[in-house]
Structures are given as structure tokens and as C-alpha cells.
N, C-alpha and C positions, 0 to 999 in steps of 0.2 A: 659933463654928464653927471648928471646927479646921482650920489650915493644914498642907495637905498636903507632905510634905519630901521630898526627890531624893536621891540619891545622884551623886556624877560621870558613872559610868559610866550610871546610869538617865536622866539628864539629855542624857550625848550621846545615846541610844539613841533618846531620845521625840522629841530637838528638834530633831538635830541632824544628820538622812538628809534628804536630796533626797527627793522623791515619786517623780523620774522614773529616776534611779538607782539611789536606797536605798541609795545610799554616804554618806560624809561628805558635806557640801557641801565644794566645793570653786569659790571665790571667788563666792559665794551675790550674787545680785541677785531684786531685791524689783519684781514687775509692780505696773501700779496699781491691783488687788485685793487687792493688800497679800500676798501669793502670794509663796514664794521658793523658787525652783531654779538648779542649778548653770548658772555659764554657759555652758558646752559644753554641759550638756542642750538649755538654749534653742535654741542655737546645731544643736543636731539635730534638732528639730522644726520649727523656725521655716524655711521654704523661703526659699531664695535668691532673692533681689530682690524679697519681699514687704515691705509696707510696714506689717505689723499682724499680731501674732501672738493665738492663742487661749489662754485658760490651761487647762493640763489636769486642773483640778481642776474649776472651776465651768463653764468652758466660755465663759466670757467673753470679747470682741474687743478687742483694746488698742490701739491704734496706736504704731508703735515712732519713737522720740524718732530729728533725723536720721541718728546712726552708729549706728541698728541696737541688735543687741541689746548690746553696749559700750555704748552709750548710756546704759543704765538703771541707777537710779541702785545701788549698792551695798547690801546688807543690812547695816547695821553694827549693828544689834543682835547677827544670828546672828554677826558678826567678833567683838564681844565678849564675847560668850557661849563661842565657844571658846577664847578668849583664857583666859577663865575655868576651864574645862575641862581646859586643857594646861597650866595654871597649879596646882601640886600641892600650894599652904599656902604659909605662911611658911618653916616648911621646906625645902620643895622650895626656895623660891626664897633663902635664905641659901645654898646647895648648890651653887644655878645661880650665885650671885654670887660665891663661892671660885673655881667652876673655870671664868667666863667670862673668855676672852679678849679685848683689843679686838679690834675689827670696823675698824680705820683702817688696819690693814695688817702692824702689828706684835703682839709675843708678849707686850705687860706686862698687868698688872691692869687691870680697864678702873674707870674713878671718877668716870665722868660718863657719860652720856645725854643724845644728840638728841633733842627733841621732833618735829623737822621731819622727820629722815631716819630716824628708830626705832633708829637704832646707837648702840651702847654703845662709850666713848672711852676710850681714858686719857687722863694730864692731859698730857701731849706733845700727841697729837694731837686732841685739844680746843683747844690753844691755834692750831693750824695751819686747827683749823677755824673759828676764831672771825677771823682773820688771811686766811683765802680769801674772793675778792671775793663768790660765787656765794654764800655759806656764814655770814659773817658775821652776817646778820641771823637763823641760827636760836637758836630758844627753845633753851636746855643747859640741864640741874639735877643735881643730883648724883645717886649712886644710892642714898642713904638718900632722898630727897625720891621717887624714882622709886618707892620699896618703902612710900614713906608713901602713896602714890595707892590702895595696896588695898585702905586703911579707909576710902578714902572715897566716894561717892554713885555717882559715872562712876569707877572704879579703872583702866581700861585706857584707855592714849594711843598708840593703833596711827594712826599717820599716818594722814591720810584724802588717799586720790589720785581726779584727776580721770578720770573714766569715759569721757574721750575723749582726753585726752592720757596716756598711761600714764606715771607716773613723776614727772610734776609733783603736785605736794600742792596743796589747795585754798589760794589763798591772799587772796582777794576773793569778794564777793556783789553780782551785777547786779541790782540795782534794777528792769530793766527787765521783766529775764526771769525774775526771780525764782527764780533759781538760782544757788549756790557753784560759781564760777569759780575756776581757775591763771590765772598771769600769762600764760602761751601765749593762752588765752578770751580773756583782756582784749586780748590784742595781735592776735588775726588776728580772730575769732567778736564777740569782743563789745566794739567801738571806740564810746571815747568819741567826740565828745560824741553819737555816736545813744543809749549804752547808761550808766544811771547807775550807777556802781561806788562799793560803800558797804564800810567797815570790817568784816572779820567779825564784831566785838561788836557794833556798831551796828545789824546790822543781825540779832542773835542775838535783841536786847533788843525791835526794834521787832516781826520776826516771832512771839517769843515769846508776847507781848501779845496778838498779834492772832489767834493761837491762843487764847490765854485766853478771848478774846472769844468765838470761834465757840465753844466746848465749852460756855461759861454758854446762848450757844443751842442749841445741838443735846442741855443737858440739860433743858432747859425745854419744847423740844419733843417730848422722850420723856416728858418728866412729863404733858405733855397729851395723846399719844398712850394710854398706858396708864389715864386717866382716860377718854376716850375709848372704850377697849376695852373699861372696864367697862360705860359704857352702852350699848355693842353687845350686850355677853352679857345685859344685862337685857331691850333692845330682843329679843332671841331668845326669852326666857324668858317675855316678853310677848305674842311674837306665836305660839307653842307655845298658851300660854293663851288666846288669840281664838282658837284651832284646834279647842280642846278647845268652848269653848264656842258655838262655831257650827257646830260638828259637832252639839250636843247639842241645839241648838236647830233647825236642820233635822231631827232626829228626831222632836221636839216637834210640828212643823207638820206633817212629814210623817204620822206615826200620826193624823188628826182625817180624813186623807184618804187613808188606807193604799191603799185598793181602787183610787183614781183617778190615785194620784200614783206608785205603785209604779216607776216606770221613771224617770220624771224625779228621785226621790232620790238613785240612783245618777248620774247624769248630774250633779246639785248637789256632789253629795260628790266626785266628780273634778272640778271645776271647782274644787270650794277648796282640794280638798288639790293641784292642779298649780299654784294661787297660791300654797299655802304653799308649796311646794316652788320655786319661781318667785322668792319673796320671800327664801328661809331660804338659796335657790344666792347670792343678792347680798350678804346679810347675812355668809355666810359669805366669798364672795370678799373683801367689803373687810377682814374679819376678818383673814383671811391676807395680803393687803396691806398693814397695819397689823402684822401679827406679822413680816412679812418687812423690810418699815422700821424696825421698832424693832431688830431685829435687827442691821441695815446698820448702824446710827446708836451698840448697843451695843458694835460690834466700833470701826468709828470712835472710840471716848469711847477705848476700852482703848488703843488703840492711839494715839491721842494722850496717854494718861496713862506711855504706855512713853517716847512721845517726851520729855512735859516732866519725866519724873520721872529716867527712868534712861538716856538716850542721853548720848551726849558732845556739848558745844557743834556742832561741826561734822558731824557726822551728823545731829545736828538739824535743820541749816541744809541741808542736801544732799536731806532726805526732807519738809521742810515744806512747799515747793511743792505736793507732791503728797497729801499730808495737807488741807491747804488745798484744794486745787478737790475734793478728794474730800467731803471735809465743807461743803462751798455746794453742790454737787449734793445732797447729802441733805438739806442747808435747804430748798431749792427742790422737793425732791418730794414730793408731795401723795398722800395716804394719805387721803382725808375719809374721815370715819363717815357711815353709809349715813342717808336721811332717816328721820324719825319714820315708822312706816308701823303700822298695824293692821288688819287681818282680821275681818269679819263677815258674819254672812250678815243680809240685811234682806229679812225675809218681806214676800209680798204679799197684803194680807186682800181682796184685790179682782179676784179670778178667775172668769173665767168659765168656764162648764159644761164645754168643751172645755178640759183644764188642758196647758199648754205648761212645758216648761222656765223659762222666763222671767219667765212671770207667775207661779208657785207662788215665785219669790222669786228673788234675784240676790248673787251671790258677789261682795264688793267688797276693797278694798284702802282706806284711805285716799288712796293714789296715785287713787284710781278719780275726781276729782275734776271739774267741771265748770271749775273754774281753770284747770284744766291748758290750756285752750282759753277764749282772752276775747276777743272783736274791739270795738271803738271806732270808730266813726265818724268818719272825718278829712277828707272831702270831699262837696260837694253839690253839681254841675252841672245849672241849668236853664235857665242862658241864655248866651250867645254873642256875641260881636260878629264882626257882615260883614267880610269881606276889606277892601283895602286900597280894589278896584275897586268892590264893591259901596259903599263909602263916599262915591266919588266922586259916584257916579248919586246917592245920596241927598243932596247934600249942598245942594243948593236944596229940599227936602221937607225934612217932619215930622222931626227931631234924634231926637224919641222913638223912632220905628222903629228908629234904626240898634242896637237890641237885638233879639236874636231870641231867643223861649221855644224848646225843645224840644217836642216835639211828640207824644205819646205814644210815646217810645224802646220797642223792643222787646228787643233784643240789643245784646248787649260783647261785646266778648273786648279783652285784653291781647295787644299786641305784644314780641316778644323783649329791644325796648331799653325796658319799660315805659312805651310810650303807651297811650292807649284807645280802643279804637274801639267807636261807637255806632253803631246801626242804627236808622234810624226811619221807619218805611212812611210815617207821615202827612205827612212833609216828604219822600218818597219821595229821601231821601238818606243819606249812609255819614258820617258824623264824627270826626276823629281829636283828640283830645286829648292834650295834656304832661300830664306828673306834676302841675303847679299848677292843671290844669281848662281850661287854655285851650286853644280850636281851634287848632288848627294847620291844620286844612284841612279842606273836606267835597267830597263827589263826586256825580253824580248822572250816570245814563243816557240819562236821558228828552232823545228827539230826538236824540239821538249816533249809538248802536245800534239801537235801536228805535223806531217808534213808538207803539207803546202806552206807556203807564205805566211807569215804573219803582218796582216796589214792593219793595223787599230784606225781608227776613224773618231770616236770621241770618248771622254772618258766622264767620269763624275766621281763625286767620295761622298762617303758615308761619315755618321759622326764615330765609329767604329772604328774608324782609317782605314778602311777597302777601298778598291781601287776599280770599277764597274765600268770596262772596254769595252767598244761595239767593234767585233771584227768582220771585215768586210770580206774574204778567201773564204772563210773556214763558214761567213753568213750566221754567226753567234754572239753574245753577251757573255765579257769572260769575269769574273772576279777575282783580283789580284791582294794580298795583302802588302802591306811597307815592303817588307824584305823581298818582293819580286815573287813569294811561293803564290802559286794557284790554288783556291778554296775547290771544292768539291763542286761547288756550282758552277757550271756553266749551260747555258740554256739557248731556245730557236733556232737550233741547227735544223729541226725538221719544219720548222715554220716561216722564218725569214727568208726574203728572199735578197736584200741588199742594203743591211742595216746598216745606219748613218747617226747622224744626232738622237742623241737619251737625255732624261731628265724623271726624277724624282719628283714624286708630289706627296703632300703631307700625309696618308696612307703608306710611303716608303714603296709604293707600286713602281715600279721599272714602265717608260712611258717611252718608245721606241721608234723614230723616223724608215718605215719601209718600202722604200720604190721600186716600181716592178724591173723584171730584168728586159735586156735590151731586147727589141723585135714584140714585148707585150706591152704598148702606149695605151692600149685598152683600159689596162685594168689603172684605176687612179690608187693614187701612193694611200699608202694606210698608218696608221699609227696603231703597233703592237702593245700590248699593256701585261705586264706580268707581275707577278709577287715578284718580292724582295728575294725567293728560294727558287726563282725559277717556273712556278706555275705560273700559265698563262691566263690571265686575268679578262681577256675579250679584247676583238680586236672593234675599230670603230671604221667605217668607209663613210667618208664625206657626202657622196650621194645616196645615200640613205637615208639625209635628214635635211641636206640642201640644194640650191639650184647651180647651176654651171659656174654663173659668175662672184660662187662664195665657195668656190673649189679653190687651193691653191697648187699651180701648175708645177712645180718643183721644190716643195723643199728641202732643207737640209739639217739646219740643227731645230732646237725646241726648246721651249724655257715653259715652266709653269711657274705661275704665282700661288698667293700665299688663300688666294678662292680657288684653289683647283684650275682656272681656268687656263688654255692650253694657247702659247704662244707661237705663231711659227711664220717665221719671213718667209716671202715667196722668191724664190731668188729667179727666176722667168718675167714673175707677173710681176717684179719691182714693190711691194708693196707688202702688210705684216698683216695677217689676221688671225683674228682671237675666239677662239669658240668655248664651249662650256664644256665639264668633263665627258659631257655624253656624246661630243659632236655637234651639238649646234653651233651654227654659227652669230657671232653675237656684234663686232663690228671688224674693221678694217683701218686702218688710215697708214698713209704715205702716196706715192705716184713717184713715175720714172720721172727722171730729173737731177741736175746737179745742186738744187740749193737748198737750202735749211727743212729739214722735214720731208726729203725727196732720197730717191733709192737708184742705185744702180746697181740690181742684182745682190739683193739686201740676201747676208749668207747667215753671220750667228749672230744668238740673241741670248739676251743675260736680264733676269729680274735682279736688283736688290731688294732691303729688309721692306722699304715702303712700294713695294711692285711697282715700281717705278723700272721702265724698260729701254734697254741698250740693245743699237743694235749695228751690227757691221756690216758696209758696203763696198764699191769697189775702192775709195779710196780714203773711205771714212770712218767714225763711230757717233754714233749721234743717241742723245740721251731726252726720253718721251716720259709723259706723264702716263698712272694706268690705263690713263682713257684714248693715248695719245697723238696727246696733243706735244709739241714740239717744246724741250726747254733749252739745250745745248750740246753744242759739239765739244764732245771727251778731244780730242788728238787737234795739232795744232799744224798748217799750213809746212811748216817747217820739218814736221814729223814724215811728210813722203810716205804714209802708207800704201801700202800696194798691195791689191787682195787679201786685206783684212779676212782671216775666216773665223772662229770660234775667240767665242770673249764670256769672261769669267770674270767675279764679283767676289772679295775676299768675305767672310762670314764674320769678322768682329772691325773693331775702329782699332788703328785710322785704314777705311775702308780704301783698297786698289780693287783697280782694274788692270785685267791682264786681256792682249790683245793678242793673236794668232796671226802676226806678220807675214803671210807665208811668200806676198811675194818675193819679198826682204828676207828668207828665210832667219827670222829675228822673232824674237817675243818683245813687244814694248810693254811698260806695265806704268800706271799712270794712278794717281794718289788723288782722293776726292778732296777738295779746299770749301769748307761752307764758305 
């Protein structure tokens, strides 16, 4: 490949204008986008007393170093590149060296050059300078050695000054700050012993290195990156290809049922082409992610190869710092290739006469995976031990007793600080449990408040820590605090008539399961709605806004999600339906049945954070999408559930599940695994 060649004047032309003035530069400083504009431009954008300017090419925020925009560090590449520029051959510069004069003050030939101060001496005052206290220790060489710098690597020795003390030359590198200091730094900014001051070679050789080191990584992780990319554009080209042929094969299924399926093939073919389109929008973003870091990383290599190949010792030392954290921020940022993913459509040969979207077949993803979602079983609570008092009264009796079984639990719920609280009508008391399964405390009514029975039925908590019982005797809503005491609230004694399953909706409304009493099958079950204090909010009757067959025949608990809207298994009709705050009815899904997405006598139901729905059958728990649709079964073959009833959803990670074993009189409690 041919290398492209400049001329002077094409070379100032292209490289060598400001962006923001389109003049020369003029004393050029370099932002830490690697960006270089004049300093007076900066200095005109950049608002007085801010503390971070924007670059006005990529638009990026910098934070400015603390003397502002002096502070940054100098461009010495573009210094000597004009250096180079105004520099007009060997020529020119035999020309410049007949007719220079010294710069010490006087008219003779000049025959020596400062390295330190950039002036040209005669040998008079070279000796005066080598003879001054301040002046002594600088680098002098002749000006045939000055004219020999042109053949070689770095040719231009333009003093490097400190960008905060103007006039001093770098003459030290702090260790600490890992920045080339003047002796002024060293004496007021950066004092020994806080600050470690190392020799500019020394510390040329060990940052040099350490450069070396980052660019062998940051080429090793573009070499992976673009290995990478390639299996992303295959993974495209693959999953184009599952497009094509699950297109082709929903054609296939659909023409055997053209007449009955006609509307649902459209509806299949936007469902996978908005997953392909779904999957090809990720595919591509991280594509461009990865094009956009390799890119970061190839301007990085360049521009560290300008530093180790063609900068001067000391402009190296002044722009490595910043080289340096620029290239660990690109070590450290993460561009992954998107996962393995494919595309199919998987027909269903097992439809019934009335053909659904659904059942004629399903749009999947390999993402579409029942893994995605796995729960374990981490706790079994079925027995107890008595307080400290009831151990005493035992403690001349039977040792055996001091264990107490549960007693067919009916309802959980989780408290805010993850306890658990169990509800158990047949011990006609409330149970709280720690994370480890142990009681912490139980409660009961009976003889306190009332005299009848106290039968609780389900419970809920507040983020307050209350305790919100449906009791089924007394036909009310009790509020309990932690320690067992009753609030002043308690409500629907004169309105319920056989309260069951509650739930809370984001109003903090009390939302109430009530079915009529025995010998009224007439009147259909209603959901009670009350303030958070007890006022009663309206009640809603399902045939007031829909027809027989969006009535549900029995329920028992109730879950709302995070829309208001109102969840409630039918535990008759085998099946969950879903209506909106006001009582309509909005859809349904499940059917009687033993297998995936099927009910038998479907009793409690439990939203989590993404309404995503649980729910318990006769021997099961099964977990739905909000719309749902079927994803997997919580409890495992080996678990032996037995009339599952009330199931409860912990409020923080790592999210459980707590299950109302009742026929097991046991609580299982089961941990979500992404």
C-alpha cells in the first residue's frame, strides 16, 4: 500500500489549524480526547469558574486539571511538527546558522545551544552561562550536534515548560502524581516526603514499560474484539436464516388449514418477524458497541505508537499519564457479543377445532427458555417451638409436646424486613417466622376482642410492618402490629358477609374476597374495597359489567399487579381471570387439566416486581407471564405438594417464594435462580 506524501505547506494546511479558529494553532493544548485547540480558544469557550469544559468536536465533558485551562497539558507533538514546518531543510538551516546571532545579549556568531533555555550562545557567553549559579547545570552542545538532531528519531529539542509555572522547564516526575514537575511543583505543589520525586530518565524507562505493557493488552483485546465481530455477523447471518425458514415453515402449517387459520398467520408472522427485528435491534447495538471500542482502542494504539515512536523523552513523560488512564478505561470497558440466540417457529399438531393464535404454534427465540426462570427449594417449616412462657407451664408435663406441628396453614405473606408470616385457621392463630424458619412470635384473638372464634383466613403487611387479617367468625379486617397488639382499625363487620383473600393496590385500598353465605348461591361473590382506615371504598359485582361466562364461580385469594388490575383464580371454574380496577373483564387463560398451564382448582395467586403471576393448584405452583401465557413450574415432582393454598412473593432479592402447604400442614419456601 502506498504511503501517502505531504508537502509543507499541505501539511500545515491539514494539521496544523485550530478547529475553533482555523488559524495556526497557537500554543496548542491537547483535552483528554486526545483533541487539540488553541489555548485562548479554550479559554473562550470554556465559562469562567467552571470546573469541566466540553470538547467541541465529539462533545465530550472533561474535567479541567486545578489551574484551569493552563493546566492541560501542552500538544508537543503539534509543537514539533511546526517546529518541522518552519524548519525549511538543511539549507534553510546553514542560512539560519551564518546569519544567527546570539541571544545572550551580544552581536558575535552564536556556537553553542541551550538545551534548557532553547538559546543559541556564543562561546563568551556559554562560558558565563555554564559560570551562573541558576544556569550552570544546563545541558549545552554545539550547533553542529544541534543540526545532527535532524537525522534523527525526535529531531526537535524545544524546551518543554511546566503548564502551570510558565517559564520553568520540566525538571522532575512525581511518582505520586504521576506527572512531570519544575522545581517550583516540587517546592510548593508537590513536597516531599507526601510526594515521590523520581529522575526524568528513570522514570521515562519505567513509564515507558508500562506503556508497552498496556498496548500488548489493549492489542490482544482488539484482536478478540474483531474475532468476536466476526461471530456476531455470522450469529446475523444465522439468525436471517431461522427467519427465512420459520417464515417458510409457518407457510407450510398454515396452507393444510388455510380456511381456518387465515387471520392467525398474519398475527404468527408479526410475532417473529418483531422478534427478529427485536433480536437483529441487540445484535446490531452490541455490533456497534464493539465497532465503537475497537475504534476507541484503534485511535489509543495510534496514538500511543506516536508517543513511543516519535515524541521527545519529555513530552512523553508530560502526556503519559493521560495516555495511561485513557487506555485502563478501555481495558476495563466491556463491549460483550450478544448471547447464542436462534429463531423458530414450533408448530402445534394438537389444536383444537376452535384454532387460537397460540395453539396453531409459537414464535420462540432460544432466549424463550424455561431456565430463564428455576426455583429450588431452600426451606420446610412444619413445627415450632413454644415461647419461653409456654415452656415453662410445660415443663413438669410430657418434654414431647414442647413441639408444636402446624396445623393446616392456609396463607403467607413476606414482611418488608423478610420475615414470614403464616396464617392458620385450625390453630386459629397468626405466625411469624425469621429467614432460618424460626417463630419469632404467634398471635391470636380469641377471648381478647371477641368472643367467638378467632378464625384468620389471609393476611398481608404494609411497608409500616402491620399486619392486615381477613377474619372469617367475627366477618372482618383486623390490623395487627409486630408485637401481636391490635390498632384501632378494624373494619366490615356490618358489610361482609364471608371475607377470604385481600390484597392491596397501589392507592394502599384494602381490596377484599366476599362470598355470599350458605343457602344465598344467588347473589354472585363480590370484591369489597376499603381505605387503608377502614372506610369503605365501593364494592364492584361482576354482573354489572359482564356476561355469565367472565363471572368467576368461586374464588378465594386475589393478587393485584403493579396496573391496578385485579387477579383472581377461579378455583370451580379451574381457570384465572383478570379484570381492570373497575370490574371489567379483560382476559382469562388456564383450563382444567393436569399439564403445563392447566388448573385443578387453581386457589392463591401472587404477583411479583415484573407482574409476572403465580399460582397454586391442587398439586402444583405454576409461574405465568402478565398476559399469561405459561413459563414454568416453581415446585418439583419430588416436593409432593398437597393443596397448595396461599403463596406469597418476598419484596427485595434474592426473591422467595413461600407456599401454603396445607395439605402437608408445612410451609415450603423456594428461592428464584435466573
Amino acid at each position: 500500500m502506498a504511503s501517502a506524501s505531504f508537502s509543507r505547506e499541505q501539511l500545515d494546511e491539514r494539521f496544523l489549524q485550530c478547529p475553533i479558529c482555523l488559524d495556526r494553532f497557537r500554543k496548542p493544548k491537547i483535552l483528554p480526547c486526545f483533541h487539540s485547540f488553541c489555548q485562548d480558544c479554550l479559554l473562550s469557550i470554556c465559562k469562567t469558574g467552571k470546573h469541566s469544559i466540553t470538547c467541541p468536536l465529539d462533545r465530550r465533558h472533561h474535567k479541567l486539571p486545578p489551574h484551569g485551562i493552563s493546566g492541560l497539558p501542552d500538544s508537543y507533538f503539534l509543537n514539533d511538527l511546526m517546529d518541522f514546518i518552519d524548519w525549511g531543510g538543511e539549507d534553510a538551516l546553514a542560512e539560519e546558522r551564518l546569519g544567527r546571532l546570539c541571544e545572550g545579549g551580544c552581536d558575535r556568531g552564536v556556537r553553542v545551544y541551550c538545551v534548557e533555555c532553547g538559546q543559541f550562545l556564543c562561546d563568551i557567553c556559554a562560558n558565563s552561562h555554564r559560570n551562573i549559579k541558576a544556569t550552570k547545570t544546563h545541558k549545552l552542545i554545539s550547533t553542529e550536534e544541534y543540526e545532527a538532531t535532524f537525522h534523527t528519531k525526535s529531531p526537535f529539542i524545544r524546551p518543554i515548560i511546566c503548564p502551570v509555572h510558565d517559564g520553568n522547564q520540566i525538571k522532575l516526575y512525581c511518582g505520586t502524581c504521576n506527572i512531570p514537575i519544575c522545581l517550583e511543583c516540587a517546592l510548593y505543589h508537590h513536597k516531599q516526603p507526601e510526594h515521590d520525586h523520581i529522575p526524568l530518565q528513570e522514570a521515562l524507562t519505567k513509564r515507558r514499560s508500562a506503556l508497552w505493557s498496556l498496548k500488548k493488552s489493549m492489542s490482544r483485546k482488539i484482536s478478540k474484539l474483531k474475532t468476536d465481530m466476526k461471530e456476531v455477523d455470522k450469529l446475523s447471518r444465522d439468525i436471517d436464516r431461522d427467519l427465512q425458514n420459520a417464515e417458510r415453515e409457518i407457510r407450510v402449517t398454515s396452507r393444510h388449514l388455510i380456511d381456518a387459520i387465515r387471520k392467525n398467520e398474519e398475527s404468527l408472522l408479526k410475532q417473529i418477524r418483531d422478534r427478529h427485528f427485536d433480536e437483529s435491534q441487540e445484535i446490531q447495538t452490541r455490533r456497534e458497541n464493539m465497532e465503537m471500542l475497537s475504534a476507541k482502542i484503534e485511535k489509543s494504539l495510534s496514538f500511543a505508537d506516536v508517543m513511543l515512536n516519535q515524541s521527545n523523552d519529555i513530552g512523553f513523560l508530560c502526556l503519559e499519564k493521560q495516555a495511561d488512564e485513557k487506555m485502563r478505561e478501555l481495558l476495563h470497558e466491556r463491549a460483550d457479543p450478544p448471547d447464542q440466540v436462534s429463531l423458530k417457529f414450533s408448530r402445534n399438531n394438537k389444536f383444537a377445532s376452535c384454532i387460537t393464535t397460540d395453539k396453531l404454534g409459537v414464535v420462540t427465540t432460544s432466549r424463550d427458555s424455561h431456565t430463564w426462570y428455576r426455583f429450588r427449594a431452600v426451606q420446610t417449616i412444619s413445627e415450632l417451638e413454644p415461647t419461653f412462657r409456654r415452656r415453662l407451664s410445660l415443663l413438669m408435663k410430657d418434654r414431647g409436646s414442647w413441639k408444636h406441628h402446624l396445623s393446616f396453614p392456609r396463607s403467607v405473606a413476606f414482611t418488608y424486613d423478610g420475615d414470614l408470616v403464616v396464617v392458620s385457621s385450625d390453630d386459629q392463630r397468626v405466625y411469624i417466622f425469621d429467614n432460618y424458619g424460626r417463630c419469632k412470635s404467634q398471635h391470636t384473638l380469641t377471648g381478647r376482642v371477641w368472643s367467638m372464634p378467632f378464625k384468620p383466613y389471609d393476611v398481608v403487611t404494609t411497608e409500616k410492618g402491620e399486619l392486615l387479617v381477613t377474619e372469617r367468625t367475627n366477618k372482618s379486617v383486623i390490623c395487627f402490629r409486630r408485637d401481636g397488639t391490635t390498632t384501632p382499625f378494624h373494619f366490615g363487620e356490618s358489610g361482609l358477609t364471608k371475607p377470604l383473600g385481600m390484597a392491596l393496590d397501589n392507592r394502599r385500598r384494602v381490596h377484599v374476597v366476599d362470598i355470599p353465605a350458605h343457602g344465598h348461591t344467588e347473589n354472585p361473590s363480590a370484591i369489597s374495597c376499603f381505605t387503608y382506615y377502614g372506610t369503605r371504598a365501593g364494592t364492584f359485582r361482576y354482573t354489572e359489567r359482564n356476561s355469565p361466562d367472565m363471572l368467576p364461580q368461586s374464588p378465594k385469594f386475589i393478587a393485584i399487579n403493579s396496573k391496578n388490575h385485579i387477579i383472581l383464580p377461579d378455583y370451580n371454574g379451574h381457570k384465572v381471570l383478570v379484570y381492570n380496577s373497575r370490574g371489567r373483564f379483560l382476559y382469562q387463560f388456564g383450563s382444567e387439566g393436569q399439564g403445563d398451564g392447566k388448573f385443578e382448582h387453581p386457589s392463591g395467586v401472587a404477583v411479583d416486581t415484573e407482574d409476572n403471576i403465580f399460582v397454586s393448584s391442587n398439586h402444583r405452583v405454576q409461574m405465568f407471564t402478565p398476559r399469561g401465557s405459561f413459563i414454568c413450574r416453581v415446585d418439583g415432582i419430588e416436593d409432593e405438594l398437597n393443596k397448595p393454598r396461599g403463596i406469597a412473593i418476598s419484596h427485595s432479592h434474592p426473591y422467595r417464594l413461600a407456599v401454603a402447604d396445607a395439605g402437608n400442614d408445612r410451609i415450603k419456601v423456594y428461592q428464584l435462580i435466573r
